[in-house]
SERO-4910 file (N, C-alpha, C, O; in steps of 0.05 Angstrom, whole numbers):
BEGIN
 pado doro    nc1    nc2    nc3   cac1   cac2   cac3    cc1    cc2    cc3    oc1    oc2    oc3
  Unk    A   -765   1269    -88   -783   1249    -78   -802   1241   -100   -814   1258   -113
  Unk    A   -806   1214   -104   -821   1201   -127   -854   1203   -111   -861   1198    -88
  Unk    A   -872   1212   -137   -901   1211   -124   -913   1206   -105   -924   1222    -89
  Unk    A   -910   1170   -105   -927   1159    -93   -907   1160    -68   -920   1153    -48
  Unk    A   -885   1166    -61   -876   1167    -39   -877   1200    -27   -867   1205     -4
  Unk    A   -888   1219    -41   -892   1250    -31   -925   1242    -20   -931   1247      3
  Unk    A   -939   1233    -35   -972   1227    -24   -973   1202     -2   -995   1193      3
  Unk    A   -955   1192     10   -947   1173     26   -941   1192     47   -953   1193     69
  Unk    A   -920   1207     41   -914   1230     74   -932   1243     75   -940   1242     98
  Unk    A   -950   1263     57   -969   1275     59   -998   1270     78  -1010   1286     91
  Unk    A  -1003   1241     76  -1026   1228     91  -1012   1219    113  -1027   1203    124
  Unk    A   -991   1221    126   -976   1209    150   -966   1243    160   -960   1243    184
  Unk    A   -963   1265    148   -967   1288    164   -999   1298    169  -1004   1312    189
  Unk    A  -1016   1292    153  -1049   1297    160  -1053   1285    182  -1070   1296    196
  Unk    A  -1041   1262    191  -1044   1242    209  -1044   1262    236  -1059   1262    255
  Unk    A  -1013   1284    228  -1009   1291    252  -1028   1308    259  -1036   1306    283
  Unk    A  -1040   1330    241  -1063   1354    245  -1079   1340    252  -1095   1356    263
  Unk    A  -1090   1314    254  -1112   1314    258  -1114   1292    284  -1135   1281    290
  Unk    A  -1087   1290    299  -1080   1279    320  -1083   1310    350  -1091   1312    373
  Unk    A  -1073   1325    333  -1079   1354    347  -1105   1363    351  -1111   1366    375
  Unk    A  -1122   1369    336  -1145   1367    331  -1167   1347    341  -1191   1353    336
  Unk    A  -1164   1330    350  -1175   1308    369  -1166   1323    395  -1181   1336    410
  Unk    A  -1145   1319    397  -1140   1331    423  -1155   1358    431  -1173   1359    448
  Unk    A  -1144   1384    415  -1157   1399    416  -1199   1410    427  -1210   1424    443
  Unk    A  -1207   1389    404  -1237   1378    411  -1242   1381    443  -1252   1400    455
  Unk    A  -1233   1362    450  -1226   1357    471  -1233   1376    492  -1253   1374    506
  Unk    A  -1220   1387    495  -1226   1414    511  -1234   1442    494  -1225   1455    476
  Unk    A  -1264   1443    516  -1280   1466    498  -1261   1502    509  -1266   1523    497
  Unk    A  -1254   1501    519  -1232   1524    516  -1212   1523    490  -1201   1544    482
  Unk    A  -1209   1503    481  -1193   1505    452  -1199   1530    433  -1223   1532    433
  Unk    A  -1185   1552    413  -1188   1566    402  -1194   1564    384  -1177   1556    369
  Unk    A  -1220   1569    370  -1233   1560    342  -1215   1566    327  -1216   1550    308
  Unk    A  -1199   1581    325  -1179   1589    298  -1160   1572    289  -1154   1566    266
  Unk    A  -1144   1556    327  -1125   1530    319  -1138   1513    312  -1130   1499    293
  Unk    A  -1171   1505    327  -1167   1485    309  -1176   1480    279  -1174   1461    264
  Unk    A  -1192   1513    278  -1194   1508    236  -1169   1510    225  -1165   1507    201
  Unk    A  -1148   1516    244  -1125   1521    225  -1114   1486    222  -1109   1475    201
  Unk    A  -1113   1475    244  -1103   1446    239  -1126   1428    225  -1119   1406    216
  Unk    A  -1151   1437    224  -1163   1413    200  -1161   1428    173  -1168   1413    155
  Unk    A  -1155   1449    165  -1154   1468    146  -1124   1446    133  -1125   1431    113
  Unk    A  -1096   1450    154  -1079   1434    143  -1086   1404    137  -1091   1393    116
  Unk    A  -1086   1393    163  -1099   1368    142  -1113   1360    125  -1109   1339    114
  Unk    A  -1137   1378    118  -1146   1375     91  -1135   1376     64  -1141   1362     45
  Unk    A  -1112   1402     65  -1099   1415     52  -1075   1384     38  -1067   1377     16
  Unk    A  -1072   1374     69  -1042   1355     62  -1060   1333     48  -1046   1321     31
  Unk    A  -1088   1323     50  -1091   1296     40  -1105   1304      7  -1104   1286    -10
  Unk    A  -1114   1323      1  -1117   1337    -21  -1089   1331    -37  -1084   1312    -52
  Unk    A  -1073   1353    -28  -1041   1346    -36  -1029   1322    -46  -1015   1319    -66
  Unk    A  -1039   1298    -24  -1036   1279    -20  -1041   1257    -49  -1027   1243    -63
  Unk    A  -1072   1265    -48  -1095   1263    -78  -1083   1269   -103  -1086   1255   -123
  Unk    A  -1068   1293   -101  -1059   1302   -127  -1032   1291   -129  -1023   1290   -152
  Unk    A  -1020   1284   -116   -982   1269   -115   -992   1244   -125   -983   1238   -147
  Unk    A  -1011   1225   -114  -1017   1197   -122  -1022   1190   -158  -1018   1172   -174
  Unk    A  -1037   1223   -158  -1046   1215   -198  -1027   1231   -203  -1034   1239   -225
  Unk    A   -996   1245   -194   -976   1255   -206   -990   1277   -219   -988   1273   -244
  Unk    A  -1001   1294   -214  -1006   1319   -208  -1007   1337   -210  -1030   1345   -208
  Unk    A   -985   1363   -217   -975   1375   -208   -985   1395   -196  -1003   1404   -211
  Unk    A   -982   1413   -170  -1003   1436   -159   -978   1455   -152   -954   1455   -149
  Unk    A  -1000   1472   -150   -977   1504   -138   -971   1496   -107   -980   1476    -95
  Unk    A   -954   1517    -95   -948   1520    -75   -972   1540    -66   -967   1563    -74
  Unk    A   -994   1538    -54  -1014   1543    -34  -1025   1529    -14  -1021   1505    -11
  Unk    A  -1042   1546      5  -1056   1540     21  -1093   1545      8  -1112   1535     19
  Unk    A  -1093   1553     -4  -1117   1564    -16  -1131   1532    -29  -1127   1523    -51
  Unk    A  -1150   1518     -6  -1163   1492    -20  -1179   1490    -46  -1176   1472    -63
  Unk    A  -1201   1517    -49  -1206   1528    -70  -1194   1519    -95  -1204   1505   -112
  Unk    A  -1164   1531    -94  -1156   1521   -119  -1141   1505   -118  -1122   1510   -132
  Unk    A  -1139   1480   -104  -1133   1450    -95  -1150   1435   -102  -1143   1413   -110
  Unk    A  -1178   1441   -102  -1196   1427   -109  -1214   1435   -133  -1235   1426   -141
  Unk    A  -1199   1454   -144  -1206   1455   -175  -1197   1448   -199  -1204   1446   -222
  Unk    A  -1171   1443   -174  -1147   1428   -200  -1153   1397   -195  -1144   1381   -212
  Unk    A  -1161   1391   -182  -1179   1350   -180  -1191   1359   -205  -1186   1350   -227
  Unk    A  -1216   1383   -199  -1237   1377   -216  -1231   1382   -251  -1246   1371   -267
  Unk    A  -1212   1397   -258  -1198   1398   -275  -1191   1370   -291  -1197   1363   -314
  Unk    A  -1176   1356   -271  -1171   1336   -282  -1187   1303   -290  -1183   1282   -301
  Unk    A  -1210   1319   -274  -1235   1301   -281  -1232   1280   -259  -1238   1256   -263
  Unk    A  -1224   1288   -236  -1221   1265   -212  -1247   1269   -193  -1253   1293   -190
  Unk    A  -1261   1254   -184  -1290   1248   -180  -1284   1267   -144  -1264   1261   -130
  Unk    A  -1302   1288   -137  -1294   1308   -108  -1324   1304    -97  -1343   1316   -105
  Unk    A  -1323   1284    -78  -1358   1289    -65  -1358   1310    -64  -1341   1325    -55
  Unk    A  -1395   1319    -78  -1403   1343    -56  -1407   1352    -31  -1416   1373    -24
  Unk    A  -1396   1328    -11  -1401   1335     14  -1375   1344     25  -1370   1347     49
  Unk    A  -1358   1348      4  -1334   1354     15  -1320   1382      6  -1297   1390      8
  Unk    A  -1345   1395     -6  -1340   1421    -22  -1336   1441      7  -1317   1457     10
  Unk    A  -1352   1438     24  -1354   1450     52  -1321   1454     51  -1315   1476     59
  Unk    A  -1305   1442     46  -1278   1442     53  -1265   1466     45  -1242   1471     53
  Unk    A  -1280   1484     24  -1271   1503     14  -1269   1533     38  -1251   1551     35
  Unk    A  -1288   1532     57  -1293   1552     76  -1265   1546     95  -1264   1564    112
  Unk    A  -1246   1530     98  -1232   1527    111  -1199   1536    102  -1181   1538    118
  Unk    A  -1198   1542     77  -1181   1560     74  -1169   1594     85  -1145   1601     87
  Unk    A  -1187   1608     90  -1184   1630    112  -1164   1624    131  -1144   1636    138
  Unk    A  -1176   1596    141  -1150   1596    173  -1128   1578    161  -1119   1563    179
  Unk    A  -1118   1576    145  -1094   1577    136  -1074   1603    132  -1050   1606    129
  Unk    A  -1090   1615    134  -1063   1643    132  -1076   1675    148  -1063   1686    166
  Unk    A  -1104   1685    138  -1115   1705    147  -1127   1694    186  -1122   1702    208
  Unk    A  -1139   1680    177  -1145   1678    210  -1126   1672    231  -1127   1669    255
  Unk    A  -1108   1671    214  -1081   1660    235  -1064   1680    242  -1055   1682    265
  Unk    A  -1057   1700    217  -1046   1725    220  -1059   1737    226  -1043   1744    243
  Unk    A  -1076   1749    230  -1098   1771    219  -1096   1793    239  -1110   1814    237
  Unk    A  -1073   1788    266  -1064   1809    285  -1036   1828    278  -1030   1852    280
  Unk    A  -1025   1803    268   -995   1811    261   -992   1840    240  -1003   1845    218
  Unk    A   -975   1853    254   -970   1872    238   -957   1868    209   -954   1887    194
***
């Protein structure tokens, strides 16, 4: 898959986490964990997304941390209001597992 067409599916699957996540909202019985885990992914995919468009290249993680070090690496401009985004890595994998044996 050519770049700009991987950062094209990428922001059209964020679409979907964050179609869940509305929903979710929605009803305050929702589980804080799904839904940091579905804005955790969508952040994750439009990040991804960020780095496919300037051809890129990133590891295979969930860890935004170092998703968004490798922007800053490359000298790509990351509001500070969007550093918050870093606390949302956890429910990508530990808060999600974190029963499973």
């Amino acid at each position: 898959m050519k770049w700009k067409e991987q950062a094209k599916a990428l922001i059209e699957k964020s679409s979907q986490d964050e179609f869940v996540v509305d929903k979710l909202l929605a009803d305050p019985s929702s589980p804080r964990e799904v839904i940091g885990f579905h804005l955790q992914q969508s952040a994750e995919k439009l990040i991804k997304a960020g780095l496919s468009y300037l051809e890129i290249p990133y590891p295979k993680t969930h860890q935004l941390t170092v998703l968004i070090d490798l922007l800053k690496e490359h000298k790509v401009d990351f509001p500070d209001e969007l550093e918050e985004l870093r606390r949302l890595s956890p429910f990508a994998v530990e808060f999600r597992y974190d029963l499973l044996p």
